[in-house]
N, C-alpha and C positions, 0 to 999 in steps of 0.2 A: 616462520610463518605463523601469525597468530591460529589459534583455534577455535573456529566456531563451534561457540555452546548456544546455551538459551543466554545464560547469562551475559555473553559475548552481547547480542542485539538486544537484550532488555536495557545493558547500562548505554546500548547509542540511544534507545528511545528516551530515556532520562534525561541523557545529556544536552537533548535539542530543547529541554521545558517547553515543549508543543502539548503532551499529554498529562491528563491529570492521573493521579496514583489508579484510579478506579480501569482508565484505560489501558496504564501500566500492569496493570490486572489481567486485564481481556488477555493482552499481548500472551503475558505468560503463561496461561490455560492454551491459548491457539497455538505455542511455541511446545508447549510440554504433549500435546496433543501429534504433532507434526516428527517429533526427537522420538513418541513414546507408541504410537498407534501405528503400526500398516498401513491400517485400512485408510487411514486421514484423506478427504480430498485434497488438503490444502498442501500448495508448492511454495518452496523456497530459494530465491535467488537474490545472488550476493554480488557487490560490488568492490573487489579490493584499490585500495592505491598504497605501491612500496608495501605488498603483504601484510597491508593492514584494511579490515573489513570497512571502508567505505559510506555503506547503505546497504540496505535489503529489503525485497519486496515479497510480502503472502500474496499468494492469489489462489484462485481455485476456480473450477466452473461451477457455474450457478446449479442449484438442485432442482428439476423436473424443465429443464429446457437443452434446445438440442445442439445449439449453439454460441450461449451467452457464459460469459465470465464475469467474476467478480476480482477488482481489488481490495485486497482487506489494507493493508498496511505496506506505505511507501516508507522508508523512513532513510534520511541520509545527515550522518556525524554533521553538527556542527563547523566545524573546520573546512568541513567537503562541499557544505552548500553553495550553492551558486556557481558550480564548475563542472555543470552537466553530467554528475552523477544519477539522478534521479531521471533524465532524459535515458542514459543508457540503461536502468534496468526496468526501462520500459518497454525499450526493444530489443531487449531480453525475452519478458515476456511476450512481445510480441511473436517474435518467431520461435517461441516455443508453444503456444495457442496456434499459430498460423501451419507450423508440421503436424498438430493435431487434427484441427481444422481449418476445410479451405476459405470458411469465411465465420467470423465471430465479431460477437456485440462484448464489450467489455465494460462493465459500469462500476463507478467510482462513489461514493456515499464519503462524505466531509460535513463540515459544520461552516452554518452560513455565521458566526460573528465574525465580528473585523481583526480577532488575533487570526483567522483562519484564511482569510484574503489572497496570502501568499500563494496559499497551497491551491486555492480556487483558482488564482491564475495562472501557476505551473500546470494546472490540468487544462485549462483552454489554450493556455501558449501549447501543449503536445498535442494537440486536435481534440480535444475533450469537447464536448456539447452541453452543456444545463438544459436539461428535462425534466427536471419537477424540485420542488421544493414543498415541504413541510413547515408553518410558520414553527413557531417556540417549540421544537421537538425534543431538542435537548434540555432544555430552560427556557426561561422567560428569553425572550431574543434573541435566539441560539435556535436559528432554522435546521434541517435536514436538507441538506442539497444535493441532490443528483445526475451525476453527468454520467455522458458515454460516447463510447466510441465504436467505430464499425471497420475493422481490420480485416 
């Protein structure tokens, strides 16, 4: 059975060339954060197929509200895409927000260019909702898109 390290999900987030180094960045501080802190809010759940890690999702609840979550990072291997990986650790998450709390907002933040399309529709094909947008947040043409959901 493989072992999840950091390393373990930083080489799937590589693997998908979805993120640029700077994001592969983030990942790692939130990864070494989660491996190295107690106190972290952020949760980690994992998808194997044939005891090999799959995908995995961060998430954590939002800071100064009583019922909202955030996702930070969906991420599923290359190979796995498109075989409803990323649907199941989403109700993963779900029902583990949902044993916490009886009712929660869950929001998603993505990038509005067109390499990101994909992952904008995996989030409305799951129920996801678009609620606000940022025009050039990230760059010139590169909105801040915000969806959510109510579980």
């Amino acid at each position: 059975m493989e072992e999840a390290t950091a390393e373990t999900y930083i080489s799937i987030a590589e693997c998908t060339g979805a993120f640029t180094p700077a994001e592969i960045e983030v990942l790692r501080e939130v990864l070494d954060d989660w491996y190295h802190n107690t106190d972290t809010t952020y949760m980690l759940l994992d998808e194997k197929v044939d005891h090999t890690i799959a995908g995995f999702v961060i998430f954590g609840r939002s800071p100064m509200t009583e019922f909202s979550w955030d996702i930070y990072w969906l991420v599923v291997n290359k190979p796995s895409q498109g075989r409803g990986i990323g649907k199941t650790l989403l109700r993963k998450v779900y029902e583990f927000i949902t044993h916490t709390d009886r009712r929660a907002t869950i929001r998603v933040e993505t990038a509005g260019k067109e390499g990101y399309a994909h992952t904008r529709n995996f989030y409305r094909s799951a129920g996801f909702t678009e609620v606000g947008r940022i025009p050039d947040f990230y760059s010139q043409g590169d909105d801040l898109v915000i969806l959510h959901r109510v579980v």
